[in-house]
N, C-alpha and C positions, 0 to 999 in steps of 0.2 A: 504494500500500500504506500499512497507515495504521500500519504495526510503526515504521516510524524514526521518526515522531513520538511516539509513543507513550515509546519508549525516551529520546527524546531527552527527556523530562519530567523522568526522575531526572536529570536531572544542567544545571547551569548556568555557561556560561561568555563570556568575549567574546574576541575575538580580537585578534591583533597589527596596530593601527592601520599597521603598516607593514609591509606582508605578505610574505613572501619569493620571489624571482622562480622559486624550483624548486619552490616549491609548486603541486598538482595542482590546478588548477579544479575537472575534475569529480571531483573527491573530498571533498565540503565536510566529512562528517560525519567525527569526533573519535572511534576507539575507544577506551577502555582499561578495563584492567581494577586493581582496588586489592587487594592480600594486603597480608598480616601474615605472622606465625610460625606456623609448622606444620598446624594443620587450616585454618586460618583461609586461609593462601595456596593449597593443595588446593582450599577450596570458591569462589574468588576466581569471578564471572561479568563476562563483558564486557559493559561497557557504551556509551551513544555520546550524543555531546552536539554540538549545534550549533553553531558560529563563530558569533559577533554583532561587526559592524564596525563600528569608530568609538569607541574608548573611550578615554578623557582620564584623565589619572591628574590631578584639578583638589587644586589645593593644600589648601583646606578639608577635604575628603573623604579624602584621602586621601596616603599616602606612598611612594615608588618608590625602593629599594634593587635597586644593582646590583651582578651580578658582577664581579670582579674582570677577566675577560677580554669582558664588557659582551654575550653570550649569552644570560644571565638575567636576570630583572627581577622583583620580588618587590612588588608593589603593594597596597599592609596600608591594606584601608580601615575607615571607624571604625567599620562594624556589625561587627569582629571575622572579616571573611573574606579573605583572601587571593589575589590573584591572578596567576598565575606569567604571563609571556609570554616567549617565544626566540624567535633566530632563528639560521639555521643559517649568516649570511655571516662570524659572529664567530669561529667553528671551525675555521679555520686557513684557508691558503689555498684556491682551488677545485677541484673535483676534477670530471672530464668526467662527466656523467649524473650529479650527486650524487643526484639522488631516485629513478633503477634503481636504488642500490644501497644506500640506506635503508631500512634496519628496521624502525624504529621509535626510542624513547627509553625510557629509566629513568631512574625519579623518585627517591630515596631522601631519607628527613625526620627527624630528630632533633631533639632540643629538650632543656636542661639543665632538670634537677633542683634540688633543695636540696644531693644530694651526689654526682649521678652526670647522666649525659647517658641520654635512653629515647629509645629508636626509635620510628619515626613508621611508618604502613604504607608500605610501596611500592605505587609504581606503575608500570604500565607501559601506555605509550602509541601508539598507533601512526605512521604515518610521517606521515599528515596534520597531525595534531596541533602547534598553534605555542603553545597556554595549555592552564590547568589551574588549575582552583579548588580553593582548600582552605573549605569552605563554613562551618566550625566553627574554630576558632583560640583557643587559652588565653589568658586576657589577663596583660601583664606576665610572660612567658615569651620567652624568646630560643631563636628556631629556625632551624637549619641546612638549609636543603634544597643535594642537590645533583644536577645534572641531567645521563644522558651519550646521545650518540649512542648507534645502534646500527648496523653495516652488514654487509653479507654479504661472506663472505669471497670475498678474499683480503687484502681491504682492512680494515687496525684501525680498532679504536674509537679517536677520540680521547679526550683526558682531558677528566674530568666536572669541567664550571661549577659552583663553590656560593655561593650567596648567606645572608646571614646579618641578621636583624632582629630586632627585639620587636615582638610586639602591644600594642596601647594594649587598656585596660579597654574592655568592652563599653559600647555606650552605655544599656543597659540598669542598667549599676550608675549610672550619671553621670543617670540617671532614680532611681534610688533614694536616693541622694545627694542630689538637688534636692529630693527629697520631703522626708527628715530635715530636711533645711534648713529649711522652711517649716512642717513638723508642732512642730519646736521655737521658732518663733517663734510660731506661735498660740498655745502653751503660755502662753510668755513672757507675751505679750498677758493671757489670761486670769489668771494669779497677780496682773498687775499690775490688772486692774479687780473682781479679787475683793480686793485689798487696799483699794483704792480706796473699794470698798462697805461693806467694814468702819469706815475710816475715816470716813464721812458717816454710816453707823450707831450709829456711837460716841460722834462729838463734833457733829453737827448737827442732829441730830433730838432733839427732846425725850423724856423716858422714856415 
């Protein structure tokens, strides 16, 4: 069927270099679906994205903020996207068949203001699910994700991991930037051989 590739197109992500031993094999593909507030999480559609294995968080590229209880991992790299990865062995001790009785997860995102903190959309992910891309990221904004199991009763949720960082400026301003840099040095350049011409027009040419 050519649907779960298809589907898988919107969405891009890689997966947990270190993969978790109760996760399904054959369940590779990633549901989730993203709301917001009010109509916005009403009209929310599920979506599905492929695991891609083998991702390095390499020093150049990129920066890895962890949870406090080491679950979450928050990898801010410098085209401005985000990429979240868990695993489920940090969530307290083990529990027999933890993946019968897996839910799935909730994502919730926040991010401070100039004088107040704004919500971010939630997500919600299904039980396959070990990452999750933030594909768009504000730069020089400090954001809060925090991330919780979910499981069927009788058994509780544990408490939600959050992790916390800044994004760096997109590299797209750090291109605009380079530019100003070098459009004010041609300037420069010019003033100084348009002086230069006046000067040899002035005092070395005869009238």
């Amino acid at each position: 069927s050519l649907l779960p590739p298809l589907l898988a197109l919107l969405c891009l992500g890689v997966a947990d270099p270190n993969p978790d031993p109760d996760r399904d094999p054959d369940e590779p593909w990633c549901p989730y679906k993203v709301g917001g507030d009010g109509a916005a999480a009403a009209g929310a559609r599920l979506c599905f994205r492929p695991p891609a294995r083998g991702f390095q968080c390499a020093a150049r590229g990129c920066r890895a903020h962890r949870s406090a209880g080491g679950a979450l991992v928050a990898n801010v790299l410098r085209n401005g996207s985000v990429l979240l990865q868990w695993g489920l062995r940090h969530w307290g001790p083990p529990q027999p068949r933890p993946a019968a009785a897996l839910r799935g997860f909730a994502l919730n995102c926040s991010w401070d203001g100039t004088y107040t903190r704004f919500p971010c959309d939630s997500v919600e992910l299904g039980a396959a699910c070990r990452d999750y891309l933030l594909a768009e990221a504000h730069g020089s904004v400090r954001y809060r994700l925090c991330l919780q199991p979910r499981y069927a009763p009788p058994r509780p949720a544990p408490p939600a991991q959050c992790v916390e960082f800044r994004v760096e400026p997109a590299a797209m301003r750090d291109i605009v930037v380079a530019m100003t840099a070098v459009g004010g040095s041609i300037c420069v350049m010019l003033v100084f051989i348009c002086l230069l011409v006046a000067y040899i027009t002035e005092n070395l040419m005869s009238p």
